[in-house]
Structure formats: structure tokens, C-alpha cells
C-alpha positions in Angstrom: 55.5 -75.5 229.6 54.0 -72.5 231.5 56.8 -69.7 232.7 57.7 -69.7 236.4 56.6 -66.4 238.3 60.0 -66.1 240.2 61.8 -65.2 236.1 59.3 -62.4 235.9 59.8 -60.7 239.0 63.0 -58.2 239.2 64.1 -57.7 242.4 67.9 -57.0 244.1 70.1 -60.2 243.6 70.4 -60.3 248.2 66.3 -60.8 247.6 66.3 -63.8 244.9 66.7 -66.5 247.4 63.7 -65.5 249.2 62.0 -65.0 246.7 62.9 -68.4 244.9 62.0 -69.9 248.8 58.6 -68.1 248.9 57.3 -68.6 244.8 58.6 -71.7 244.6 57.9 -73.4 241.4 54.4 -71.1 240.7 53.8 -71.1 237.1 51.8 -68.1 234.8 48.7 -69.2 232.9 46.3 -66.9 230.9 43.1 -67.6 232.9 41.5 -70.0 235.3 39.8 -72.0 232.7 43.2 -72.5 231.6 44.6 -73.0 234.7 42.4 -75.8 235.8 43.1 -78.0 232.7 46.5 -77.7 233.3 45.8 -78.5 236.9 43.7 -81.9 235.7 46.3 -82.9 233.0 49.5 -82.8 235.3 49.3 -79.8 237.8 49.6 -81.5 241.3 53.2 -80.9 241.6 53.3 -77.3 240.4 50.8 -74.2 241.9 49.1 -72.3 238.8 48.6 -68.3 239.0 46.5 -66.1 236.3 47.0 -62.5 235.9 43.7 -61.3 237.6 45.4 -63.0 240.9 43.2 -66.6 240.7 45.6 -69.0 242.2 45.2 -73.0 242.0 47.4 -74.9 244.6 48.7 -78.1 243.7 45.9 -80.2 245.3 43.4 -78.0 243.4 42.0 -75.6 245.7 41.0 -72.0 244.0 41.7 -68.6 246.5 42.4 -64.9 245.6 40.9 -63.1 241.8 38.0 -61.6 241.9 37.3 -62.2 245.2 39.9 -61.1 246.7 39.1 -57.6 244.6 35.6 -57.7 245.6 36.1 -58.0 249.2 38.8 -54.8 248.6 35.9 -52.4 246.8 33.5 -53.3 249.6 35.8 -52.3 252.2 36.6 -49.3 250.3 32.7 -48.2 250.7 32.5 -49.0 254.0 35.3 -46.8 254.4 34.2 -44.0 252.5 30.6 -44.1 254.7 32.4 -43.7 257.8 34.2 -40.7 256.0 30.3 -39.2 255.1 29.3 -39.9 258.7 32.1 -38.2 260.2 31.7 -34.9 258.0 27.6 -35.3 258.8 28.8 -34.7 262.6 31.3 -32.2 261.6 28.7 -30.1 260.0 26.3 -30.3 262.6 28.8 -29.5 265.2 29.0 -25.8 262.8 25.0 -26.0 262.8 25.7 -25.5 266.9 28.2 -23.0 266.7 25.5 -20.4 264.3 22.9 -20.8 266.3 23.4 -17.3 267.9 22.8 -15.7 264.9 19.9 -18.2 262.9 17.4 -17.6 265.4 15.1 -17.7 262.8 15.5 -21.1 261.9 17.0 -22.9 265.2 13.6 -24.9 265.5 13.5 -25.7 262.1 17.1 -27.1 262.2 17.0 -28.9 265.6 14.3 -30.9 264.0 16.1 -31.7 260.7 19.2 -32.4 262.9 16.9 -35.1 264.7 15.9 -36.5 261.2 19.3 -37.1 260.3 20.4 -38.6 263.0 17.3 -41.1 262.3 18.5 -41.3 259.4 22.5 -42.2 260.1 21.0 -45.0 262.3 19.3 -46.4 259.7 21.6 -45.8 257.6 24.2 -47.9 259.6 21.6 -50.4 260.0 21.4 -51.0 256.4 25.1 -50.7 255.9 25.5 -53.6 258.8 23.1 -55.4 256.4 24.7 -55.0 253.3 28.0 -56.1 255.5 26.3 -59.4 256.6 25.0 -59.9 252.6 28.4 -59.3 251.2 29.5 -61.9 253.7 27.0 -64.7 252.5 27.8 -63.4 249.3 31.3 -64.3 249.5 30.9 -67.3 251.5 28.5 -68.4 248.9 31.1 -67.7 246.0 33.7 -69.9 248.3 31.3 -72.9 248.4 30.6 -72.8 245.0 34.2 -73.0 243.9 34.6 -75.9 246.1 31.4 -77.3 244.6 32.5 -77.3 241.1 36.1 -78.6 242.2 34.0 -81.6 243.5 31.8 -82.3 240.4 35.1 -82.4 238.4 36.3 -85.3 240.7 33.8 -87.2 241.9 30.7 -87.9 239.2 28.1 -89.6 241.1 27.2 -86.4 243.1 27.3 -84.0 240.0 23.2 -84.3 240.1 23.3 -83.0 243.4 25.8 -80.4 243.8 24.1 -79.3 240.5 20.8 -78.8 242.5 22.6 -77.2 245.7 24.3 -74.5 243.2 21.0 -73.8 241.8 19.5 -73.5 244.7 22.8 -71.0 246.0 22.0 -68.9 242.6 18.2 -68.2 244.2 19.6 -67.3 246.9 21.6 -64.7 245.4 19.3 -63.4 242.9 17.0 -62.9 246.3 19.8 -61.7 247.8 21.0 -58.6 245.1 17.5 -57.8 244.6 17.5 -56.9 248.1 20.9 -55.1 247.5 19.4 -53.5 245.0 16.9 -51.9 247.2 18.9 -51.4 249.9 20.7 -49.1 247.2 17.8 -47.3 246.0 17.0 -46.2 249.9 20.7 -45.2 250.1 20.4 -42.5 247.5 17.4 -41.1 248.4 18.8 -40.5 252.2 22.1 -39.4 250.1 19.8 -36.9 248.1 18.0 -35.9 251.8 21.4 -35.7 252.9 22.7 -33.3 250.5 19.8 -30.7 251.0 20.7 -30.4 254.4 24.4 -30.1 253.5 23.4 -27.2 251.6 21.1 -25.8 253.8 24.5 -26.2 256.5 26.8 -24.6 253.5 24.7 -21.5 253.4 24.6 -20.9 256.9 28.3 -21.5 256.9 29.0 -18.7 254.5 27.3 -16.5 256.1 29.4 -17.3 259.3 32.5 -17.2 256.8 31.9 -14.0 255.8 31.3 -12.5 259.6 34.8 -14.2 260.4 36.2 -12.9 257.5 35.8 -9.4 258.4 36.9 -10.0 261.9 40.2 -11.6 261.0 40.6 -8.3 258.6 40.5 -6.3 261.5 41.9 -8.2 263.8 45.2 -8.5 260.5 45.3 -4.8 260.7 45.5 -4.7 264.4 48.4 -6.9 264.6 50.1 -5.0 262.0 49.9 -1.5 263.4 51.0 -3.2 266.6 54.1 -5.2 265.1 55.0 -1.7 263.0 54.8 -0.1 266.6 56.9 -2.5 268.2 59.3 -2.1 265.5 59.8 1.5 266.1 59.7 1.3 270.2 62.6 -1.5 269.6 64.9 0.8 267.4 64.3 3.8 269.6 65.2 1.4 272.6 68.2 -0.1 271.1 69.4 3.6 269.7 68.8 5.1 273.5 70.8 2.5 275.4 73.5 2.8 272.4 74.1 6.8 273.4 73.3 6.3 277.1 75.7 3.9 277.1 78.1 6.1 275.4 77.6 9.1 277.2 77.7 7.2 280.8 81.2 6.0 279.6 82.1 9.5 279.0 80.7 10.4 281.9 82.5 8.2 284.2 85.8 9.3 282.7 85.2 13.0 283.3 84.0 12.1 286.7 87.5 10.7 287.2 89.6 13.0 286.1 87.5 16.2 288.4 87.4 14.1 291.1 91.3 13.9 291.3 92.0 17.6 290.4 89.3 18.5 292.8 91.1 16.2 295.8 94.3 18.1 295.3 92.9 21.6 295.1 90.9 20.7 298.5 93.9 19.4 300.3 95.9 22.9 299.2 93.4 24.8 300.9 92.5 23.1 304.4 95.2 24.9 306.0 94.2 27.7 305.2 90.5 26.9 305.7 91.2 25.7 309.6 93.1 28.9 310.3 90.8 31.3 309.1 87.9 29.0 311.8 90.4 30.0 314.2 90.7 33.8 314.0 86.4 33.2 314.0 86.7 31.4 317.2 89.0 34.0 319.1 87.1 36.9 317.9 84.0 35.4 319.5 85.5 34.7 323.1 87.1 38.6 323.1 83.8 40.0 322.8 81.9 37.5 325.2 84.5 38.7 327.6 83.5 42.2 326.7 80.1 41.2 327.5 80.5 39.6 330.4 82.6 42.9 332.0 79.9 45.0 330.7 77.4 43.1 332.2 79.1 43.0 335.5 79.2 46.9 335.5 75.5 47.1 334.7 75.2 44.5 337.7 76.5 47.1 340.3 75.4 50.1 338.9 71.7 47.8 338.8 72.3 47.5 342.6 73.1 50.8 343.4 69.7 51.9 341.9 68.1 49.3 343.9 69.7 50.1 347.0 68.0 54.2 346.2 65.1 53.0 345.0 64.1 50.8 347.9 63.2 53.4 349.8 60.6 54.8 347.3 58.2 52.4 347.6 56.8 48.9 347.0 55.7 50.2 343.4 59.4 49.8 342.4 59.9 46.6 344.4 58.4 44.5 341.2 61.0 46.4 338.8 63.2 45.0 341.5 62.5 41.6 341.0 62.5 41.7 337.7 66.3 42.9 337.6 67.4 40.3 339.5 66.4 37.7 337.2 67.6 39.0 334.2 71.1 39.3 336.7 70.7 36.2 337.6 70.5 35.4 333.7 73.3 36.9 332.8 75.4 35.3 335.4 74.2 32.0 334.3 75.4 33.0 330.8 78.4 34.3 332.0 79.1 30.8 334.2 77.9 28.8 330.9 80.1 31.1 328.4 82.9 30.5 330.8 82.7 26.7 330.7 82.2 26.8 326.9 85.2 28.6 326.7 87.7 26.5 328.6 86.0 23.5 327.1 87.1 25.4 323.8 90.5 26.0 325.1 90.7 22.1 325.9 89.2 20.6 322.7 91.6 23.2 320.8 94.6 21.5 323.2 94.0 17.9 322.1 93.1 18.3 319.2 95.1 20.6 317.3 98.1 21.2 320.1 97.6 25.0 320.4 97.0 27.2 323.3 93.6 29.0 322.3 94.5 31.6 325.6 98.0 33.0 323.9 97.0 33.3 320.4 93.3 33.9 319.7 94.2 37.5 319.6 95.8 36.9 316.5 92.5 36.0 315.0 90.2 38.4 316.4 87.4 40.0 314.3 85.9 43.9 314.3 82.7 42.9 313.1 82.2 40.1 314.7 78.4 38.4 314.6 78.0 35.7 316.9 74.5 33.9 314.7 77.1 33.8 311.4 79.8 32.6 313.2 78.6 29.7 314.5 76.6 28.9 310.9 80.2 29.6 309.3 81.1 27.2 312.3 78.6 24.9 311.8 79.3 24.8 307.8 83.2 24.3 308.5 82.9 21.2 310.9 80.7 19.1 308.6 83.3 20.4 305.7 85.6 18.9 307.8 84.0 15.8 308.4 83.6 15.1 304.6 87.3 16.0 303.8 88.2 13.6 306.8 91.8 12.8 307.5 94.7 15.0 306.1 96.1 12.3 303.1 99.8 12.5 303.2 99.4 10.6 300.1 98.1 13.0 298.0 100.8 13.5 295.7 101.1 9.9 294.6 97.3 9.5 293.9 97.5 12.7 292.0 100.0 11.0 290.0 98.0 7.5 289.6 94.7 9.3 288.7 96.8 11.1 285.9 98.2 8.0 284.7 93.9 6.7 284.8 93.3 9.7 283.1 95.8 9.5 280.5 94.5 5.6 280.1 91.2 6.3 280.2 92.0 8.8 277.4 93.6 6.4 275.2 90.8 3.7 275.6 88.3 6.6 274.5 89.7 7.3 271.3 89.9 3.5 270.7 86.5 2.8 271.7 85.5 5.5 269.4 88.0 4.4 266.6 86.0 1.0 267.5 82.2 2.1 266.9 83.6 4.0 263.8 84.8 0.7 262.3 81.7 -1.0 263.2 79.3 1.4 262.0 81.3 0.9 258.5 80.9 -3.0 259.1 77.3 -2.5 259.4 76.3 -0.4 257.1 78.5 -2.4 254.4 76.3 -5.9 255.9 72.9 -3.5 256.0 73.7 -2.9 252.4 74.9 -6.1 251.3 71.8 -7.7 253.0 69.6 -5.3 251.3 70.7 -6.2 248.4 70.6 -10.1 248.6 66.9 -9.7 250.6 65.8 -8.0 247.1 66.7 -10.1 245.2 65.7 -13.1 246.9 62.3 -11.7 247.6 61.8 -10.6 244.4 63.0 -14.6 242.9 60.1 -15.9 245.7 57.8 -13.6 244.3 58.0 -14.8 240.5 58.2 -18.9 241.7 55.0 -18.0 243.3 53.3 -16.8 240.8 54.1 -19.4 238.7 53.3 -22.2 241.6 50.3 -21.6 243.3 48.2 -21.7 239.9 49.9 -25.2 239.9 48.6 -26.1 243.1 45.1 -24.1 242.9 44.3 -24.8 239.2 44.2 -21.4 238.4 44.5 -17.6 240.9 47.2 -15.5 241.8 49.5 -14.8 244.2 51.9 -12.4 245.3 54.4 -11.1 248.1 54.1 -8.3 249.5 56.3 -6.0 252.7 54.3 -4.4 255.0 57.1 -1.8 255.6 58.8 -1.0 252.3 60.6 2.0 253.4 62.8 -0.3 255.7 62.4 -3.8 253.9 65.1 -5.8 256.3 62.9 -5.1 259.4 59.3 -5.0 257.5 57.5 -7.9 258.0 56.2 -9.9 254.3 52.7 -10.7 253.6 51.7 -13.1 251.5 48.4 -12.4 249.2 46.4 -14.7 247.5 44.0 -14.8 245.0 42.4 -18.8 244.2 40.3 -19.3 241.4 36.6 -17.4 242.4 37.5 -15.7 244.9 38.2 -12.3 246.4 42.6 -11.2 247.2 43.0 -12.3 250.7 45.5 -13.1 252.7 46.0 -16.2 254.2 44.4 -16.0 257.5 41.4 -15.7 255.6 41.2 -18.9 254.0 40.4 -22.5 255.3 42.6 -25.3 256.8 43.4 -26.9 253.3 44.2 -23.9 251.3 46.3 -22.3 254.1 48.1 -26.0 253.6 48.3 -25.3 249.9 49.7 -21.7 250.2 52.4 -22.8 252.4 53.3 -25.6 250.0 53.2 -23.2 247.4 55.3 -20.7 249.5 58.0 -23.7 250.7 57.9 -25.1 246.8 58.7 -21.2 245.7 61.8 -20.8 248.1 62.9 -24.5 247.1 62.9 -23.6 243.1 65.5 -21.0 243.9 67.9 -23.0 244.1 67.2 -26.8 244.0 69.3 -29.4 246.3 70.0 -32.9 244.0 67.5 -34.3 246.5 64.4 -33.3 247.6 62.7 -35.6 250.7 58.9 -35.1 251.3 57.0 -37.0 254.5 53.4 -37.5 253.7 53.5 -33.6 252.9 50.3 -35.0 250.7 48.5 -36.5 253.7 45.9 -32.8 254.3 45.3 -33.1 250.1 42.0 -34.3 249.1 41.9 -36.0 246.1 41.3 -32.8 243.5 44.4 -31.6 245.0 46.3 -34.4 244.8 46.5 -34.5 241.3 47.7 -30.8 241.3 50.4 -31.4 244.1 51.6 -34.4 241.4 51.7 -31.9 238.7 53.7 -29.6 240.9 55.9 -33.0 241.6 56.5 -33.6 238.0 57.9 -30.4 237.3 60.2 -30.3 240.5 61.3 -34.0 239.4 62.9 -32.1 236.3 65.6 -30.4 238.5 65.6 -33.1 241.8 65.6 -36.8 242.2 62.5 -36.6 245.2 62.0 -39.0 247.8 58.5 -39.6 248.8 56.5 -40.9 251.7 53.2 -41.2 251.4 50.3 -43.6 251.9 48.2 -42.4 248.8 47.7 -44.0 246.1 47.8 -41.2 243.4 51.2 -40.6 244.7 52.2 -43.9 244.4 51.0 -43.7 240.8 53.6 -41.2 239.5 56.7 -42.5 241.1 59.2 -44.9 238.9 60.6 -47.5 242.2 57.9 -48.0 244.9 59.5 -49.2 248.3 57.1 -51.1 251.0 58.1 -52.6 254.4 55.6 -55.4 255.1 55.2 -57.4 258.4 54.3 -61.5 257.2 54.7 -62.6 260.8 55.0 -60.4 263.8 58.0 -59.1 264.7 59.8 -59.4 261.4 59.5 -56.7 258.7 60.3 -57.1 255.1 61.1 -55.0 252.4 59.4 -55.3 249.3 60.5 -53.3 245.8 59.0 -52.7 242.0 60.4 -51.2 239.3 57.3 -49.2 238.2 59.1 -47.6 235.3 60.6 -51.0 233.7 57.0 -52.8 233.6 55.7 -49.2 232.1 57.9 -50.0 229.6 57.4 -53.7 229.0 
């Protein structure tokens, strides 16, 4: 008469049959008293299941309730200690790091540090204690459930099971007075405990502040650097925009004088040889000259000599000293002479012309041997860089004028080109600057309204560290949470920097919300005040989204209308497991 389990359950219509296979024919009763009547009257082909999770199986053995819940809050302590030791050792990890500056109280903390070590040893002590008590404990429970099972059926040993589960209730009164004591210890080491964690929680402020003012300055650092590098960036990217431009222009001209300046050359290198020539002649007419005169001042040198000689030895040096400067002269005379029919030869082969029948031609008055040969000198390496006579001349004057006329062409397209785009851009600078407004300004007001969601209370605000030029300027975002001094967020600890961004993300989401919004444990940095906050921040954004959630909290789970798990019941095989949270609100 009792209603089967498997009706009550709503799941997918793929699910029933394993559902049917796994609840079988379970029934619902009101309570275990109930539950074991039934069980007596005509219960061993049916399993019986209350509401608080007791379960009696058809051949009357009692598992799961209260027990079952028990052994869950236990665990749930022993959890939450491991959580208090592990921020003990985080805080005196920060105890280390002031040291430097509490040098008046090092000792004292060293030795407090020691004390609370003792005292997380014995603390674990007593928690392994209280773990081996709940065990008896529920071991205890266990045998007494079997014990009244068995004074149900079988009479004759009702006097002593009856003695044994006094004799079990002693035991546990001995055994929760002992808890009880146990507990009383706890609490004072939890009071001892939180002294110190204020004692830590000053010093930590202290530190707090220091770092505070060193991230201040190290925030305005990094933006007078990242303005600078803004500026050095657009002067760079203007500079290689009009070096660019002018080298191009450059280039072009280069072109077009290079080819006029080819043609002029090759008018004037006849010209240019023939006037080397006249040079040339001149000089051997008046080293023939000076070889003649020389040659008269020879003899006439010698005649002297011949008078003198008999005049004395006084002259005799004088003498000697005419002779060599004859003897120089002939040597020049010999060495101008070879010069000069090498001359006549090189002129031969090279240019075909006899240098004996026409240098007359190209004699000079005035001639000056030390310019002509620089003006020599200056001709040949002319020469050498004109090189060959090009017979081609014309032609390439023709196909650099065609270049030119090209390179003309491309000019005024390439500038027709930088015209347009400067018009593209400033159109996209303008259309940008007007979108980046508005958008910032949209972030701005979401903000406002959904950090004091997520805070309880403060302000916040966006703000451009460059407003002149807002499209390059970077944006900083300033906070305010409830008791506390505007800051940004470099300022503020590893939770509320998580917060702010959520906030930020949440603000940019508002704008313009998607039909679906998927969050992945974005809750799992939240402590428990927060939590409720980031579920009142889900709430609202449920109003324009249909969110999907993963998360391993249990608040979260709380708000949500379909819950989802994937289970494991043997290894190697997962199963999925739904409930309609919203229908059994409702029912």
C-alpha cells in the first residue's frame, strides 16, 4: 500500500529502464518505526526507504539516515581543520617574510611560532582521537541496530542484548563526555589561535601598507614608460612613413639625372680627349726647347772650363760640380726622350694618331709642366670612370625616358594612393573613436552598477590614462570596496583582484548579452561571503541569459533550476544523473 520510489522520481524516458533496474520495487514510508512494522507484517519481498534516507532491505537489515549524515558532518570538520592548519602555515610563512622590519619582536614571535606549532600537534593528536571515537561511535550505533533487529526475532536473548546495549550506552556517555572535553580544549587553542592571528594581521598591514606605496610607484613608473613608448612608436612609424616617401622620390630623381647626365658626358668626351692632346704636344715642344738650351749651356759650360782650368785648383771644385748637373741634365734629356717616344707609341695604339705630325696643332704659350700633368692626372681617372665610348647611347637615352615617364606616372598614383588612404583612415580613426566612446562609456555605467553587486557595497570606475588620444591611451580601472581607500587594482589582494575582473568581464558581457552564457568553476577563488554575491550577480544576468554552470559548490548548486552529475558506480563506467530542482520547489 506504500508508493514505489521509481513513480516519484522524474527522469528522461532513455533513463527509466535503469532506473526501474536499479530501485526495483523500493517502497516510501514516513519513518523507520514505520518502516519496520511494515517490514514484520509482510515486508521481505519489498525494500522500505523513509525520507531522512533509513533504508530496510527485504531480509531486515537497517543502513544509511542519520548515519550516513553523521559520518558526512564529521568529515566536513575534519576538512575544515585541515583548511585552519593550512592558513596557520600560510600566516607563518608572512610572519618570515616581516622579519626584516619587526626586529623588535622577532624573539617574541619565534617563540609563539614554537607554541603553535605545539599546539597544531596536539591539536592533530586530539583530532586523530576524536576520528578513532567517531569511529567506535558509529560502529557502536551499527551494532546496536543489529542488536535490536535481533531482540525482535529471537526472544530468549532479549535479557542479554538488553544488558550489552546498556552496557554500549556507558560506553558512550564515557565516550561524549570525553568529546566534550576534547571540545572545550579545542576552543581555548582556537581562542590562543586567534590572538596570534591577529597579532600576524597587524604585522601584515603594516607590510600591506609598505607594498602599497611601492606598487603606487612602481604604477606610475610603468605608465610614464608606456605613455613614452607610445610617443617613440608614433614618431617611428611617422619617420619611416616620410623616409620612405622621400627615398622613393629620391630614387626616381636619381634616375632621371643619371640618364641626362650620361648623355651630356658622352657629347663632350671628344671634345674632352682633344683638348688632353693639345696639353700633351705643348709639353714635348718646350722639353725639346729645354733640352737645345741645355745643350748650348753644355758647350758654352765647357768652354769656361777649358779657360778656367788654367786658373787654378780653386775653380776645379766649381768644375766638378758642373759636370754633375751636365750629367743631370743629360739623364733628363735621355729619360724625356724615352718618355716621349713611349708617348708617341701609346698615342699610336691607342688612339691611331701620329703624336710627331700633329702635336703642333695643340701646342700651348703658357704652358706649365706641374698643371699639366695634374690636368693629366685628373683626365685619365675621368677617363677611367666614363670607360668605354657606348655606341648605345641613344637607345638608353630613350629607355630611361620611357622609366622616367613610368616612374612619373606610378608617382602620381602612389600619391593619389596615400591620399585615398589617409581619407580611409581618418574616416576608421573617426568611426572607431566614436564606437570606443561609446562602448567605454556603456563599461563604465555596468560597472558601476556591478561591482557593488559583487563587493556588497564601493565604487568603481574607468578611467584612460591618455584622454587626449583615447584609441592609443591605455584604461585604468579604479576601485573603491566598501572601507577602503580608491585604488587601483594592483593594489588589492588575490581575491578582490578576482572579483574586479569578474566585475569588469560581467560589465562588458551586460552590453550586449549572448542567449547563452557558459561559466567553468569561475566561482571556484570565492569564499563563501562571496559566493552569495556572485549568485546575486547570477540571478540578475539569468534575467537576460539562459547560464550554464560548472561548479563544485554547493551554494551554486543551490540557485540553479536542473542540476546535472556524472557519477562513476563501477570503474570505468560513468553515469549521468539529473533533477529537476525547480519542479520539486514547486511540489
Amino acid at each position: 500500500g506504500f508508493p514505489l520510489v521509481r513513480d516519484l522520481i522524474s527522469v528522461p524516458d532513455s533513463y527509466k529502464p535503469l532506473i526501474n533496474m536499479l530501485l526495483g520495487n523500493a517502497a516510501l514510508v514516513e519513518d523507520l518505526d514505520q518502516a519496520i512494522s511494515a517490514w514484520k507484517e509482510n515486508g521481505r519481498d519489498q525494500c522500505l526507504v523513509t525520507p531522512e534516507g533509513d533504508m530496510v532491505d527485504n531480509r531486515g537489515v537497517i543502513s544509511g539516515g542519520k548515519l550516513a549524515s553523521s559520518s558526512r558532518g564529521l568529515l566536513a570538520r575534519k576538512r575544515e581543520i585541515k583548511e585552519l592548519e593550512k592558513k596557520v602555515k600560510e600566516c607563518e610563512g608572512k610572519a618570515e617574510a616581516l622579519k626584516t622590519k619587526l626586529n623588535t619582536v622577532s624573539l617574541e614571535l619565534e617563540r609563539k611560532t614554537a607554541s603553535l606549532d605545539d599546539l597544531i600537534e596536539e591539536k592533530s593528536d586530539y583530532q586523530e582521537k576524536i576520528n578513532d571515537l567517531d569511529r567506535v561511535i558509529f560502529r557502536l550505533g551499527q551494532e546496536m541496530d543489529q542488536l535490536e533487529k535481533l531482540s525482535n526475532r529471537i526472544s530468549d536473548e532479549l535479557e542479554k542484548e538488553s544488558k550489552e546495549q546498556n552496557r554500549h550506552e556507558k560506553a558512550l556517555n564515557k565516550i561524549e563526555s570525553e568529546l566534550k572535553l576534547s571540545e572545550d580544549k579545542r576552543k581555548k587553542e582556537e581562542k590562543y589561535l586567534h590572538q596570534k592571528e591577529v597579532e600576524l594581521k597587524e604585522s601584515e598591514e603594516e607590510f600591506e601598507q609598505i607594498r602599497n606605496e611601492l606598487e603606487k610607484l612602481k604604477l606610475d613608473q610603468r605608465l610614464s614608460q608606456e605613455e613614452e613608448r607610445g610617443l617613440l612608436r608614433e614618431i617611428e612609424r611617422i619617420g619611416d612613413f616620410v623616409h620612405e616617401s622621400h627615398e622613393k622620390l629620391e630614387k626616381i630623381g636619381e634616375d632621371i639625372s643619371e640618364g641626362k647626365q650620361k648623355v651630356q658626358e658622352l657629347l663632350k668626351s671628344e671634345e674632352a680627349q682633344r683638348g688632353g692632346l693639345e696639353g700633351l704636344y705643348e709639353k714635348l715642344q718646350k722639353a725639346e726647347g729645354a733640352v737645345n738650351g741645355a745643350e748650348q749651356d753644355r758647350n758654352e759650360s765647357q768652354a769656361k772650363i777649358r779657360e778656367e782650368e788654367k786658373r787654378g785648383d780653386g775653380i776645379r771644385a766649381e768644375l766638378e760640380i758642373l759636370r754633375e748637373k751636365i750629367n743631370t741634365a743629360k739623364l733628363e734629356q735621355s729619360e724625356i726622350r724615352f718618355k716621349m717616344n713611349n708617348l708617341v707609341e701609346l698615342v699610336r695604339e691607342k688612339f691611331n694618331l701620329n703624336l710627331v705630325e700633329i702635336y703642333k696643332e695643340y701646342v700651348q704659350q703658357d704652358f706649365s709642366e706641374l698643371k699639366t700633368r695634374d690636368e693629366l692626372e685628373r683626365k685619365k681617372k675621368w677617363k677611367e670612370r666614363m670607360g668605354e665610348v657606348n655606341l648605345t647611347a641613344i637607345q638608353e637615352h630613350e629607355a630611361l625616358k620611357e622609366r622616367h615617364d613610368f616612374m612619373t606616372g606610378q608617382r602620381e598614383d602612389l600619391l593619389n594612393s596615400i591620399e585615398s588612404l589617409d581619407k580611409a583612415i581618418r574616416k576608421i580613426n573617426r568611426t572607431s573613436l566614436e564606437k570606443f566612446r561609446e562602448t567605454f562609456d556603456d563599461v563604465d555605467r555596468k560597472l558601476k552598477s556591478v561591482f557593488p553587486i559583487l563587493f556588497g557595497g564601493g565604487t568603481a570606475g574607468l578611467r584612460l590614462l591618455d584622454p587626449e588620444k583615447p584609441l592609443e591611451s591605455g584604461v585604468l580601472v579604479e576601485v573603491r570596496p566598501p572601507g577602503k581607500k580608491l585604488s587601483h587594482m594592483g593594489l588589492l589582494s588575490g581575491g578582490e583582484k578576482a572579483l574586479v575582473a569578474m566585475a569588469l568581464l560581467f560589465s562588458l558581457y551586460l552590453i550586449r548579452p549572448s542567449p547563452f552564457c557558459l561559466l567553468d568553476e569561475v566561482d571556484a577563488p570565492l569564499d563563501e561571503a562571496n559566493i552569495d554575491r556572485f549568485n546575486e550577480l547570477l540571478r540578475e544576468i539569468r534575467k537576460y541569459s539562459q547560464i550554464i554552470l560548472v561548479t563544485h559548490n554547493r551554494r551554486s548548486m543551490e540557485i540553479v533550476d536542473r542540476l546535472y552529475g556524472v557519477t562513476m558506480e563501477r570503474a570505468g563506467i560513468s553515469k549521468m544523473v539529473s533533477v529537476d530542482l525547480q519542479e520539486l520547489r514547486e511540489n
